[in-house]
N, C-alpha and C positions, 0 to 999 in steps of 0.2 A: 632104275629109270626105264619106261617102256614108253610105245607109242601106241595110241588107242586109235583105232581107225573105223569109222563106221560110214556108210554107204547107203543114200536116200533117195528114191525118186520123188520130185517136188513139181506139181501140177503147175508149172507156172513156169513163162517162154524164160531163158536163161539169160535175156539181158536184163531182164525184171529181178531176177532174183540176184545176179551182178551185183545191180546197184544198193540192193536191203543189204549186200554184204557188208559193203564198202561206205554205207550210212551208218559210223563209227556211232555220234553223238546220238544217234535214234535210238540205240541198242537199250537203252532200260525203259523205255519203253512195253518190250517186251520181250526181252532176255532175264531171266528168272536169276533174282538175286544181283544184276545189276543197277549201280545206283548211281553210278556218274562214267559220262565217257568224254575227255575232252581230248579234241585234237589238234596239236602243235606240228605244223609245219617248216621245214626249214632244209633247204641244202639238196632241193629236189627228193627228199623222203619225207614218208608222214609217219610221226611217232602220235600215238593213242595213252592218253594216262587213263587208267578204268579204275574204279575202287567196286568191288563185289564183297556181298553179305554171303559168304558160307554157313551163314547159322553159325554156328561155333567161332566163327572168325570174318572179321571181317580184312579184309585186302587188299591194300593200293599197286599197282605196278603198269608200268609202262612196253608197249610193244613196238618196234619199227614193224611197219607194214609194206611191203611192195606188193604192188597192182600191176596187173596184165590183163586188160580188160579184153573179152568178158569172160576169160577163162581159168583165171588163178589171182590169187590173193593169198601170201605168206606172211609168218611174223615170225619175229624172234625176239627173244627179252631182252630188253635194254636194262631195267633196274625193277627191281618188287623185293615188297616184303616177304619173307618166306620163301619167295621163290629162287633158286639155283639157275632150274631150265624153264622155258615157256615156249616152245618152238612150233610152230603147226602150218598149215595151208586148207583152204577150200579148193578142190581141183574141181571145175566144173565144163559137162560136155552138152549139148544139146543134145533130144532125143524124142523126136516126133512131137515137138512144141513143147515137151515138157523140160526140166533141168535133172540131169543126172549128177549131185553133188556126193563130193567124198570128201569128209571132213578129217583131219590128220592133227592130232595134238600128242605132244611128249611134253611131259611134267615131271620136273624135280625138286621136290619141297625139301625146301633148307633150314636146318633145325639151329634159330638162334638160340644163344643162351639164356638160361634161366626159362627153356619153355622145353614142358615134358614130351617125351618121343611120341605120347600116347595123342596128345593133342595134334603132332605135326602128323600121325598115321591117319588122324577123322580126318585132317584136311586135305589128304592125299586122295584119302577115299572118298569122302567128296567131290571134290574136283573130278575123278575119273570116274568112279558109279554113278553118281549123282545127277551131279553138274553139267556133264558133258550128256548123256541124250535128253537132259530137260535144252537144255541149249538147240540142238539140232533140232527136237518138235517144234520149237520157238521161231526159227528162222523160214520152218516146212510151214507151218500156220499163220504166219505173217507174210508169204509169197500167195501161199494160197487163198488169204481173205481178200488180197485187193479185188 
């Protein structure tokens, strides 16, 4: 298990991009390979159910999210398929009108039974090659078209 960290400047004022963050249900839209995001509130926290198409797989799981506007947004796994760990944050600073974001995910793919190690490695690598800077273009080009 590692943590994949990468580091964007995004044309677009940082409250603006705040709130794309934290627009859970917009996300398939235009987050690649996202297909549903609902979100269930309750108890002063917002948990997020997302099902995403990995090509090879597709994946239900839920994340608590805590907000700190308009500077950080973290989650952690509450329950998924497949997944062990899901832990991440947007750290966001302003910087001459634009948004300096640093996206932060650690993933640990949990290998149920009766599915081969080689299937749970694509989906690993997925998720992390893949997945993760089509995600961050996603988010940079959906700040920067409004």
């Amino acid at each position: 298990m590692s943590v994949v960290t990468k580091q964007v400047l995004i044309g677009s004022p940082l409250e603006r991009f705040y709130d794309i963050v934290v627009d859970y249900e917009r996300y398939p839209e235009f987050v690649p390979g996202m297909r549903r995001c609902t979100v269930r509130e309750g108890g002063g926290e917002k948990q997020v159910e997302y099902e995403l198409d990995l090509g090879v797989r597709r994946i239900r799981y839920v994340l608590r999210h805590e907000e700190q506007r308009p500077r950080r947004v973290t989650w952690s796994l509450v329950s998924g398929e497949m997944l062990k760990v899901s832990n991440g944050s947007w750290e966001l600073a302003e910087e001459k009108g634009k948004t300096r974001a640093i996206y932060s995910v650690e993933i640990q793919i949990a290998r149920p039974p009766l599915v081969p190690q080689a299937l749970v490695d694509r989906v690993s690598d997925e998720l992390t090659r893949v997945q993760l800077p089509r995600t961050i273009e996603a988010f940079k080009a959906r700040a920067e078209q409004r």
